[in-house]
LOPA-753486 format. One record per atom (N, C-alpha, C): x, y, z. Coordinates in steps of 0.1 Angstrom, whole numbers, padded with zeros to 4 digits, always signed. Atoms other than C-alpha are relative to their C-alpha. Example, Ala and Ser with C-alpha at 12.3 -4.5 7.8 and 13.67 -1.06 7.14 Angstrom:
2
+0009-0012+0000/+0123-0045+0078/+0009+0012+0000/-0009-0011+0000/+0137-0011+0071/-0008+0011+0008/
This chain:
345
+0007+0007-0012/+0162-0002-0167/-0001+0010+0011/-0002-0003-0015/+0150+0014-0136/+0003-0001+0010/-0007-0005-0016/+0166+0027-0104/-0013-0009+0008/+0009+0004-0012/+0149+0005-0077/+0004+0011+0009/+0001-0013-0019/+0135+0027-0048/+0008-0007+0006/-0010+0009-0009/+0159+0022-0022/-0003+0004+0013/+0013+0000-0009/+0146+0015+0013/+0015-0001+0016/-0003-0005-0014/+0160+0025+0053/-0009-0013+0007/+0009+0010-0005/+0147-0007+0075/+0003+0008+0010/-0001-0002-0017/+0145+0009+0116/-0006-0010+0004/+0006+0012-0012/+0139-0015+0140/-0006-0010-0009/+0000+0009+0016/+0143-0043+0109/-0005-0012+0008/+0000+0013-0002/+0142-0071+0132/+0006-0009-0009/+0003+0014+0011/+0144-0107+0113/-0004+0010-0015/+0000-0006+0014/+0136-0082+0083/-0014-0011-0007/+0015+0005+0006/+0094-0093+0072/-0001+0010-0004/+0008-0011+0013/+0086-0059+0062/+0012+0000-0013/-0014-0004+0015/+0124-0054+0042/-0004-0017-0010/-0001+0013+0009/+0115-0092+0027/-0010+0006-0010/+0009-0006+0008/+0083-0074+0010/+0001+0007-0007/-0003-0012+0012/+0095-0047+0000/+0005-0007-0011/-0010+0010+0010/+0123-0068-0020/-0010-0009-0007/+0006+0013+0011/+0097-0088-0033/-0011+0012-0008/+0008-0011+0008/+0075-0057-0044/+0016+0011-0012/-0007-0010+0010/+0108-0042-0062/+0008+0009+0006/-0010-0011-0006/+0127-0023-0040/+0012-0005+0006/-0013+0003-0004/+0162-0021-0030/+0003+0004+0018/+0000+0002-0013/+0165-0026+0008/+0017-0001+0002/-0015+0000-0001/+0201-0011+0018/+0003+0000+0013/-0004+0004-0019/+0202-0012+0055/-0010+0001+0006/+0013+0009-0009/+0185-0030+0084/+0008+0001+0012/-0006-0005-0009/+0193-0011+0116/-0012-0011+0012/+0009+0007-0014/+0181-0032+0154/+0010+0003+0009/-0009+0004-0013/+0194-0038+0186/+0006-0016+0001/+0000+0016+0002/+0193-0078+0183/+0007-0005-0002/-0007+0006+0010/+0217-0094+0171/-0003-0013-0004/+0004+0011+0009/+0202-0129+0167/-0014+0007-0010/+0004-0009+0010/+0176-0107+0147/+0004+0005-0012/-0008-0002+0011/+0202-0094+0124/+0009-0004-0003/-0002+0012+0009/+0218-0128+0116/-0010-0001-0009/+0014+0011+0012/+0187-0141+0101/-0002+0014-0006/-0001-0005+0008/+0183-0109+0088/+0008+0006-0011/-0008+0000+0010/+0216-0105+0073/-0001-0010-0011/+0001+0012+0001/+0213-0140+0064/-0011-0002-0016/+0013-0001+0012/+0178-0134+0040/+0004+0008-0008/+0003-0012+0010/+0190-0101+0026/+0017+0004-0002/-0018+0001-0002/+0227-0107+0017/+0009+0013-0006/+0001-0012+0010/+0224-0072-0004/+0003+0007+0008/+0005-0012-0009/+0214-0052+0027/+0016+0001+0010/-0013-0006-0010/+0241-0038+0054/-0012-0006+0010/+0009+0000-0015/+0227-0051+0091/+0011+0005+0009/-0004-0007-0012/+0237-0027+0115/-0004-0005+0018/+0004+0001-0010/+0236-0032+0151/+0001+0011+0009/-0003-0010-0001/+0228-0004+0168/-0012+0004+0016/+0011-0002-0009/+0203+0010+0197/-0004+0009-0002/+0003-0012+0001/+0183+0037+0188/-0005+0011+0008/+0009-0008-0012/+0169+0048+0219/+0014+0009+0001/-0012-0005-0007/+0208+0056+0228/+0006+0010-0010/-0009-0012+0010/+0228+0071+0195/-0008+0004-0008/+0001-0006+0006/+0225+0093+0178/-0006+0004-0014/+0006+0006+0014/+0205+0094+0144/+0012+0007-0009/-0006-0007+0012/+0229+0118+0125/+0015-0001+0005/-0018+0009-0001/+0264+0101+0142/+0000-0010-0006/+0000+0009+0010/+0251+0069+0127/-0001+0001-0015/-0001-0005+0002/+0242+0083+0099/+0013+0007-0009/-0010-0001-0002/+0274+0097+0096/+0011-0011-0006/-0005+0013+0001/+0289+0066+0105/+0005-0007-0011/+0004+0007+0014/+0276+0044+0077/-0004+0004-0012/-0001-0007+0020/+0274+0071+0050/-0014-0004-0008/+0008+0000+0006/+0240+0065+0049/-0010+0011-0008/+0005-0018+0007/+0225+0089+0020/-0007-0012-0008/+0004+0002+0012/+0205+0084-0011/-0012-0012+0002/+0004+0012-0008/+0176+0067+0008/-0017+0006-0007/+0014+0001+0007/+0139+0069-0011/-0013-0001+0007/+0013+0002-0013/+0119+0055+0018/+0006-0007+0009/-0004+0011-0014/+0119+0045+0053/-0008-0009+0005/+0012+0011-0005/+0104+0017+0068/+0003-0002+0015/-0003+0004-0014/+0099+0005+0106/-0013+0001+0012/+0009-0002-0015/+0079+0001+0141/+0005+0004+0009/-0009-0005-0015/+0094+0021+0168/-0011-0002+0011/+0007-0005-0006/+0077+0018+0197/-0007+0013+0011/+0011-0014-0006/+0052+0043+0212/+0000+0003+0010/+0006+0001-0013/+0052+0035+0249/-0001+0011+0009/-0004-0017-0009/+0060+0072+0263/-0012+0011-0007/+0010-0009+0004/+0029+0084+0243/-0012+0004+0012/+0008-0002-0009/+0006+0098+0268/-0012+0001-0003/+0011-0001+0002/-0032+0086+0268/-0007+0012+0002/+0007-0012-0005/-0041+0118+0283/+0001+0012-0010/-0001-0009+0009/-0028+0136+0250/+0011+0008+0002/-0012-0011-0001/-0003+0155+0264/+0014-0009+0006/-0015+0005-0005/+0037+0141+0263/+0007+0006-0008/-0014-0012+0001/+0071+0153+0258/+0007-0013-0008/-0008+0005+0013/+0087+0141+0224/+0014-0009+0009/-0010+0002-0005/+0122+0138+0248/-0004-0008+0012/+0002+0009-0004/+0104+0116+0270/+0008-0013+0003/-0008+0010+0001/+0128+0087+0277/-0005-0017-0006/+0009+0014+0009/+0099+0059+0263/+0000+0005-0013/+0004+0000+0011/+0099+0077+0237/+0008+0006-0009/-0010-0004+0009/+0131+0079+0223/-0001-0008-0009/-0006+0011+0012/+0132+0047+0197/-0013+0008-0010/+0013-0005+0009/+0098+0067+0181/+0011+0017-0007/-0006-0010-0002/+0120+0101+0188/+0012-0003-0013/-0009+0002+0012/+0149+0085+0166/-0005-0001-0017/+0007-0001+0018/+0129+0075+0135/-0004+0014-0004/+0004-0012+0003/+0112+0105+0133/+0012+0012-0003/-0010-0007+0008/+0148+0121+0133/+0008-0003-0015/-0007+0007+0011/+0160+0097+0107/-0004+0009-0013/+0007-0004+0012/+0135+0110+0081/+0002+0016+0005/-0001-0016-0004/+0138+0146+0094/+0013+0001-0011/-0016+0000+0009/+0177+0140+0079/+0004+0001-0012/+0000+0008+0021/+0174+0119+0052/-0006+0009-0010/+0010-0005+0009/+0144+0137+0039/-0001-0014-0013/+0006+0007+0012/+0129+0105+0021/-0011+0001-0013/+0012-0007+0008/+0103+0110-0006/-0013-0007+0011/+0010+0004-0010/+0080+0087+0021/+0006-0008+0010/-0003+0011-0010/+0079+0064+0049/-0014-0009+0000/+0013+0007-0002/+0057+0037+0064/+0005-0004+0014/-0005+0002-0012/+0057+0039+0103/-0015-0017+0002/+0007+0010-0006/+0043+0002+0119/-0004+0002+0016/+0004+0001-0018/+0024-0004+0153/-0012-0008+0000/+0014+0005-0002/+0000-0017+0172/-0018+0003-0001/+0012-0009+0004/-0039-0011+0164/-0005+0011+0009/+0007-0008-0012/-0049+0001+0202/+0010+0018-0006/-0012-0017+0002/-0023+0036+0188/-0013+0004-0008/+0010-0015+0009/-0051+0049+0168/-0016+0003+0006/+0011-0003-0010/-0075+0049+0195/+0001+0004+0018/-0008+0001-0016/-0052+0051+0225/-0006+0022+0002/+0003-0017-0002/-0064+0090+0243/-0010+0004-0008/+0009-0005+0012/-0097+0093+0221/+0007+0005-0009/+0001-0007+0012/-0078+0094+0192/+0019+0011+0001/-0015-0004+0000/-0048+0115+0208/+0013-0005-0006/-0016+0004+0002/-0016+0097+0201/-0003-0003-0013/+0000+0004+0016/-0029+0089+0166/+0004+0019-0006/-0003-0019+0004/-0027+0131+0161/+0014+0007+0004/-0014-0006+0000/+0000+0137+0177/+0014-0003-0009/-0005+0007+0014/+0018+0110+0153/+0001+0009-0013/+0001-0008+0009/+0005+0131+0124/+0005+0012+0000/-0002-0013+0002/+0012+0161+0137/+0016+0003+0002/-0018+0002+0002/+0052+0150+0140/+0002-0002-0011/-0011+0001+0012/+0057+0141+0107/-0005+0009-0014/+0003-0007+0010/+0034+0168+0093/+0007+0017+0000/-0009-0009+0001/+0055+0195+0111/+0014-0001-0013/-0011+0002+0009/+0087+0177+0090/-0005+0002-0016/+0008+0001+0012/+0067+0181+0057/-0008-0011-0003/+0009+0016+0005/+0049+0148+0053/-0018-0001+0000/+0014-0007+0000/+0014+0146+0046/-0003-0018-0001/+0007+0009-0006/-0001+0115+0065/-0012-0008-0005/+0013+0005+0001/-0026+0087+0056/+0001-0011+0015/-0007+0005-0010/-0029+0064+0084/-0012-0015-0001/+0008+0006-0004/-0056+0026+0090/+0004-0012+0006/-0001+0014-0005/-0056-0005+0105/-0002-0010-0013/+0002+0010+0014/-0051-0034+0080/+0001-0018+0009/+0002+0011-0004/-0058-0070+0086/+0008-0011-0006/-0005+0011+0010/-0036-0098+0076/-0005-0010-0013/+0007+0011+0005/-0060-0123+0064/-0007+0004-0010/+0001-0012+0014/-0072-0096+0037/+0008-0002-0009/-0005-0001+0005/-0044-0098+0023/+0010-0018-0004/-0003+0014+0009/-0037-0137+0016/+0005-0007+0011/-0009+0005-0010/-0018-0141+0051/-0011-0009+0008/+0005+0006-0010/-0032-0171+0071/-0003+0000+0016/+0001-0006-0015/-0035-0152+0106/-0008+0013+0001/+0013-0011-0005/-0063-0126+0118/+0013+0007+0008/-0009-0011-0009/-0033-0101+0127/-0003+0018-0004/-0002-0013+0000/-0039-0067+0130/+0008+0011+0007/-0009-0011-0001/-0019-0039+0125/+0000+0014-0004/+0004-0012+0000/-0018-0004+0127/+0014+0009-0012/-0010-0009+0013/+0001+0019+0094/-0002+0014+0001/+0003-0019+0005/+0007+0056+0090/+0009-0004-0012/-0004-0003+0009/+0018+0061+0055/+0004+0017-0005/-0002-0015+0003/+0037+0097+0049/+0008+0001-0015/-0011-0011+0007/+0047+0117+0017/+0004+0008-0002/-0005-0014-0001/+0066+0147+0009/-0007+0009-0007/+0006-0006+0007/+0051+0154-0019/-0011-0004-0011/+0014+0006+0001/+0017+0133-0022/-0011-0002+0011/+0008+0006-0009/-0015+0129-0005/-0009-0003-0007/+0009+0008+0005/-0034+0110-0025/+0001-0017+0000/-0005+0016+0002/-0022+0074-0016/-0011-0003+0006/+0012+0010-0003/-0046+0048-0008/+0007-0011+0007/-0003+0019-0004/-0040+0014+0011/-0002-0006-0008/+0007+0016+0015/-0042-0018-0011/-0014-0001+0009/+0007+0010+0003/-0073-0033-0013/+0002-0015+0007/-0006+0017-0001/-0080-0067-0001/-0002-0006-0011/-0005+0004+0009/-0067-0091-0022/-0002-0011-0006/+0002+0017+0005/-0081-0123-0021/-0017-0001+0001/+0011+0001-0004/-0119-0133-0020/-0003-0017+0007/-0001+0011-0007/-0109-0166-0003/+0012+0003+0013/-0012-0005-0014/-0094-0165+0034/+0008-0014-0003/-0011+0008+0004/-0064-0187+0036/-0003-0008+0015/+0000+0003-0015/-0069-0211+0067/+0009-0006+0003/-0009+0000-0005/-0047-0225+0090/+0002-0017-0007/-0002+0012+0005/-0049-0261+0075/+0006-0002-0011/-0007-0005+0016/-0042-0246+0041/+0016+0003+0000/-0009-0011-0002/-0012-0226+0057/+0013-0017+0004/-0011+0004-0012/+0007-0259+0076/-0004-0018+0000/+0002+0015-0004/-0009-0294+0069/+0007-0008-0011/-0011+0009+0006/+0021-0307+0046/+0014-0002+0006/-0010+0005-0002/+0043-0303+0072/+0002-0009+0017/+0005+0016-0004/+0045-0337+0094/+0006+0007+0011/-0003+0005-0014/+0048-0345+0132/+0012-0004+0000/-0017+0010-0002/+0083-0355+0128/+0007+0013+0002/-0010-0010-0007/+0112-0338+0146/+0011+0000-0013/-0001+0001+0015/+0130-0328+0110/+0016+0010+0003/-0012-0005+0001/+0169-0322+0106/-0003+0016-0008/-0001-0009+0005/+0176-0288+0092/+0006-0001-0015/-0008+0006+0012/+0181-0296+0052/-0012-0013-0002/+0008+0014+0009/+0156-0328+0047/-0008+0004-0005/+0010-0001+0013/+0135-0333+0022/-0015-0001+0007/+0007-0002-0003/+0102-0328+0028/-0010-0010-0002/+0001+0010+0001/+0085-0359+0039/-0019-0003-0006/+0014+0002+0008/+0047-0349+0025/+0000+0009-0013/+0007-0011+0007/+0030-0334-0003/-0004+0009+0000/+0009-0013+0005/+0018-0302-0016/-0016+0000+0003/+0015+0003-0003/-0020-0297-0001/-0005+0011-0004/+0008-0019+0009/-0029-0260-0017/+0008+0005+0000/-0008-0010+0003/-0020-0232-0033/+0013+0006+0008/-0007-0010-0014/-0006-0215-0001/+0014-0010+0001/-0008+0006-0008/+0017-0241+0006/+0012-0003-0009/-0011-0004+0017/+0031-0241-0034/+0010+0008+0004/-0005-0017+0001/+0038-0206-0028/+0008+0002+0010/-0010+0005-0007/+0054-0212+0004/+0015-0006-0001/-0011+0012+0004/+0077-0243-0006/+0011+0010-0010/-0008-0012+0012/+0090-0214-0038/+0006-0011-0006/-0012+0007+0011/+0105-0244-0057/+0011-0009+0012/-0008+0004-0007/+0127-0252-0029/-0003-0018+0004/+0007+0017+0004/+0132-0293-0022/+0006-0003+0017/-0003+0003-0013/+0145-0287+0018/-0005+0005+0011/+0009-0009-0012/+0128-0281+0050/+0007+0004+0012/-0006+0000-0012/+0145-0258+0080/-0012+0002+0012/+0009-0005-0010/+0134-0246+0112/-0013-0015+0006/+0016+0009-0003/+0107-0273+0119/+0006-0013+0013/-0004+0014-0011/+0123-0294+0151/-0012+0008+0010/+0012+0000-0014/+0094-0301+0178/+0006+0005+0013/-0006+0001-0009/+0092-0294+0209/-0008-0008+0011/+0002+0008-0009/+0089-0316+0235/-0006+0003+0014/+0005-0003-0015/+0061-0315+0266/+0002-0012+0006/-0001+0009-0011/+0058-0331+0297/-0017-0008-0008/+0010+0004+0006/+0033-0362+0294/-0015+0005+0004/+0009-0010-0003/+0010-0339+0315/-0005+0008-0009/-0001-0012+0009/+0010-0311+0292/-0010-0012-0015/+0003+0007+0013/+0005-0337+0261/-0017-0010+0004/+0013+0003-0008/-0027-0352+0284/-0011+0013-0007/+0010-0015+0002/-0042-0319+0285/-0006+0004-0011/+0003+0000+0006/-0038-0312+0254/-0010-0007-0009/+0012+0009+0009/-0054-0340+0235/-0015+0000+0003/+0019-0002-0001/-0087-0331+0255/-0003+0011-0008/+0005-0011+0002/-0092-0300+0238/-0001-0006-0016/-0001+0001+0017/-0103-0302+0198/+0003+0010-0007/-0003-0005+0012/-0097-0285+0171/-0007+0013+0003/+0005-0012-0002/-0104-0247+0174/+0000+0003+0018/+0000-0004-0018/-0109-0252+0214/+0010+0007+0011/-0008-0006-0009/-0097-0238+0244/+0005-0004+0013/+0003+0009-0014/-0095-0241+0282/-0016-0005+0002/+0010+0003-0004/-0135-0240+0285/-0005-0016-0006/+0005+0007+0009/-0133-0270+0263/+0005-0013+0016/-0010+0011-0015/-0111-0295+0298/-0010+0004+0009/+0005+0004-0015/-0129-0309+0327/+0003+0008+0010/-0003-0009-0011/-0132-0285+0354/+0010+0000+0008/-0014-0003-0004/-0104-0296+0375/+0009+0003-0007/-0010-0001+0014/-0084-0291+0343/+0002+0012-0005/+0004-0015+0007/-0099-0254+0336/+0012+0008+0004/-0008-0014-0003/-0074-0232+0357/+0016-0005+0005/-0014-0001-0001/-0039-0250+0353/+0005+0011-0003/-0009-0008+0004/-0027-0223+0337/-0012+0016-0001/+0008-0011-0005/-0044-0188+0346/+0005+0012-0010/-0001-0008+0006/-0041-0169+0316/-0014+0001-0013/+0012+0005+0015/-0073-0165+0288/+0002-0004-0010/+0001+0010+0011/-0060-0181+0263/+0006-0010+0000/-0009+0013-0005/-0045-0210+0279/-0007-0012-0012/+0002+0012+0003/-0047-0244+0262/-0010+0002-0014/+0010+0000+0009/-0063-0229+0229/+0011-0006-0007/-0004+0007+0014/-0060-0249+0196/+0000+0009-0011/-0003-0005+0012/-0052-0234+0161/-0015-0008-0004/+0014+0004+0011/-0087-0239+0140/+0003-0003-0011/-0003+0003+0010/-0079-0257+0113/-0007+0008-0016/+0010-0004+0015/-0107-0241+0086/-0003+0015+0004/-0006-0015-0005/-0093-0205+0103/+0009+0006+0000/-0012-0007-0004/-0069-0181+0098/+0001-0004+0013/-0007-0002-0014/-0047-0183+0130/-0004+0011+0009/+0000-0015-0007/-0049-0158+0155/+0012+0005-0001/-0011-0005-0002/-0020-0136+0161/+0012-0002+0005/-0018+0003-0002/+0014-0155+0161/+0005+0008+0012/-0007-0010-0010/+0031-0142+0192/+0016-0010+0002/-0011+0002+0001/+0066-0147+0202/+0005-0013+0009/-0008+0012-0008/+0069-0180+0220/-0006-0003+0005/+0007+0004-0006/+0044-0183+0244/-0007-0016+0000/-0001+0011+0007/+0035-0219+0250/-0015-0006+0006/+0017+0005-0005/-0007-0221+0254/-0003+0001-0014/+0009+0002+0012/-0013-0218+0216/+0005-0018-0008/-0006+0017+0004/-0010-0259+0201/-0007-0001-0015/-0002+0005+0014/-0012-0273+0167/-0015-0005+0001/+0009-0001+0001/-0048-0277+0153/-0005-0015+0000/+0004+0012+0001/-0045-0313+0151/+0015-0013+0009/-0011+0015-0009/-0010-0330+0169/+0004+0011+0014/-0001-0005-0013/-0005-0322+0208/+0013+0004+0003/-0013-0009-0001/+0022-0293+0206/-0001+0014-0002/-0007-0013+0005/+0036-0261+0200/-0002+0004-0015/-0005+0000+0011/+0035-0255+0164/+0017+0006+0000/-0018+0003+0000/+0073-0259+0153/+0003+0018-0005/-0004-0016+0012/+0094-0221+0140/-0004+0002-0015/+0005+0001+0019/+0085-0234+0101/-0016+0002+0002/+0011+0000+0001/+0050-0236+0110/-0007+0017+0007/+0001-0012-0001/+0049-0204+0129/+0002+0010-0013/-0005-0008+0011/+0068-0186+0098/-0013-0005-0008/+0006-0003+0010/+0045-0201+0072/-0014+0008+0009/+0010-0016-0010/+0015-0181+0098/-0001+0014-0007/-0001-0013+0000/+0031-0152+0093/+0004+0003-0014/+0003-0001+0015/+0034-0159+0052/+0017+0002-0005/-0015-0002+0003/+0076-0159+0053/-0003-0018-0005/+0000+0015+0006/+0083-0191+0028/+0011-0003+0004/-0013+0013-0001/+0104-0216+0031/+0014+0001+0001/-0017-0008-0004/+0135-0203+0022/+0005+0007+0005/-0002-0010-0014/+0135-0179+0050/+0006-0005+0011/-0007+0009-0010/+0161-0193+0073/+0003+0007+0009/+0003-0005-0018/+0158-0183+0111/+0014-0007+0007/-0015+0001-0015/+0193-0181+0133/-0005+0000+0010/+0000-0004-0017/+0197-0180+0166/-0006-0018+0004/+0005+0014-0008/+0183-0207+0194/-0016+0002-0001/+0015+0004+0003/+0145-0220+0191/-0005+0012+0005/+0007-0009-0004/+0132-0199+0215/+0006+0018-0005/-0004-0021+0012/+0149-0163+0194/-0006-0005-0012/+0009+0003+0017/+0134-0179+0163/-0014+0003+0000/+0014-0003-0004/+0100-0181+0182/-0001+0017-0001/+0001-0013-0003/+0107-0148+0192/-0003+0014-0014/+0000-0004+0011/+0117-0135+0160/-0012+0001-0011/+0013-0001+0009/+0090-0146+0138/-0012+0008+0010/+0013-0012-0005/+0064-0132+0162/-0001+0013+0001/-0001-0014+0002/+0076-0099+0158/+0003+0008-0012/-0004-0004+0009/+0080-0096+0124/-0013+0003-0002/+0012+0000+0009/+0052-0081+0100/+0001-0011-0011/+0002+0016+0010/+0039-0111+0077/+0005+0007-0010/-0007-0005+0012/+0060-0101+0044/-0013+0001-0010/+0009-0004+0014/+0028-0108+0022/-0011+0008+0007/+0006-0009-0004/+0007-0079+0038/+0016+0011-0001/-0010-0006+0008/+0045-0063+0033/+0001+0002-0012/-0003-0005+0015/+0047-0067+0002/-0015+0010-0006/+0012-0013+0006/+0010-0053-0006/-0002+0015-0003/+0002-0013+0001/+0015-0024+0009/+0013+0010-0006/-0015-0005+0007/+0050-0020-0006/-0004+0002-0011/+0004+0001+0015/+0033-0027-0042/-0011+0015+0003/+0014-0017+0002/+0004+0003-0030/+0017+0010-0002/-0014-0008-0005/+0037+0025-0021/+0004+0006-0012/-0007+0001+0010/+0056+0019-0052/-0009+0010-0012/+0008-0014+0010/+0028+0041-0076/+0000+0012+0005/-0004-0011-0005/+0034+0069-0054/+0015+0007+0001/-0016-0005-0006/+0072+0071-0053/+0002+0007-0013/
């Protein structure tokens, strides 16, 4: 039998990319964050893995390291963020924004993995005409690594949300990798993604008071016969007013003029489009509502969004769960690019 690749999570969060990998075949041995309701739910999913809690901006990569005796590590995975990158093209590695980027890049300097897969936002490969995407390359092509890098779309890949995200893929000793392919020749919409699970405020553990309505929602469920995560949440009858004026897909421009500028943000009071991928899941914010009942979508409905199934059990208090899932990568756009990966290692 084969040695599963064995995988380094940085900045693991809730653990969506490490859930993919594991589902593409790989051995996911530690899932380093700052978080710690983050790495419950991610110890919680990945009972294999070590969850470290740790800050990377602050220690040390090769005391931790150290530490936890981490060796014998195949690939790294993670999103550090970028924010100390200078549009202007010119910044300083030792930058103080830009130490959690500064750490990863040490990690693999150490380790020496056979690859990685750094995550981020799309605006990074256009941020400085183009600069901060080169200067990226040209850090991990000093360490040896030989860079692919694109933007990939969730909803390509089977995931019911229009999320884009930005990948560098590095080897040590390949550059011929490719991105996956997209995957499906049917988009997955948001009706498909979330209309078996009911308006009811739902104990953590009950059975699941509708049926199966597509594929998506099979594959979701995995066999499983209990539903968590899915308790409502409760507006003012204001709020629940407002809402019901808007339809399906709509927004603010959709409310009677005095009604336009309650809330002074552009995407105030939009609806989920039912015969649409989602837009981009975010961490809690409370102007996105359910495509058809006057709310929030619940943390289960968020997660299936972002393509984590069912038996993906979310710790912490509502609003860290919100949190959590919005910051994860959708696992089945993880796992794809974990399955591209896997022919290269």
């Amino acid at each position: 039998m084969n040695k599963k690749s064995t995988v380094l999570d940085l900045f693991s969060g809730c653990g969506g990319l490490s859930y993919g990998f594991e589902k593409a075949g790989f051995e996911v041995k530690y899932g380093i964050d700052n978080w710690a309701d983050a790495l419950k739910t991610f110890k919680y999913n990945h009972k294999n893995s070590l969850a470290i809690q740790a800050d990377l901006g602050v220690i040390n990569a090769k005391e931790l390291i150290e530490e936890y005796k981490i060796n014998d590590i195949d690939f790294i995975i993670g999103g550090p963020p970028c924010q100390g990158f200078s549009i202007a093209g010119h910044r300083n590695i030792n930058d103080e924004r830009n130490l959690l980027y500064k750490s990863y890049l040490d990690f693999i300097a150490i380790l020496k993995p056979s690859g990685f897969l750094l995550e981020n936002v799309p605006n990074i490969m256009s941020m400085g005409k183009g600069s901060v995407k080169e200067n990226i390359i040209e850090d991990f092509t000093k360490i040896g690594y030989k860079i692919k890098s694109k933007i990939l779309l969730a909803s390509e890949y089977g995931v019911p949300q229009n999320r884009r995200r930005a990948f560098f893929v590095g080897f040590k000793n390949n550059d011929d990798y490719e991105f996956p392919e997209q995957i499906i020749n049917e988009i997955v919409n948001t009706k498909d993604a979330i209309s078996d699970l009911p308006d009811l405020d739902l104990e953590d553990g009950s059975k699941y008071p509708l049926k199966i309505k597509s594929q998506y929602q099979q594959k979701m469920r995995n066999g499983i016969k209990s539903l968590h995560n899915h308790q409502l949440t409760n507006h003012t009858p204001k709020t629940v007013k407002i809402i019901s004026l808007v339809p399906d897909g709509g927004n603010y421009k959709n409310l009677p003029e005095h009604l336009k500028d309650t809330r002074k943000v552009n995407i105030a009071w939009t609806r989920l489009n039912s015969l649409k991928p989602s837009f981009t899941i975010d961490t809690g914010h409370r102007h996105h509502f359910h495509y058809e009942f006057n709310r929030v979508p619940t943390v289960r409905e968020s997660a299936r969004i972002q393509s984590f199934p069912d038996d993906f059990i979310f710790l912490g208090s509502k609003t860290s769960q919100y949190k959590q899932v919005g910051n994860a990568v959708p696992p089945m756009l993880a796992e794809e690019l974990a399955k591209s990966i896997k022919k290269y290692l």
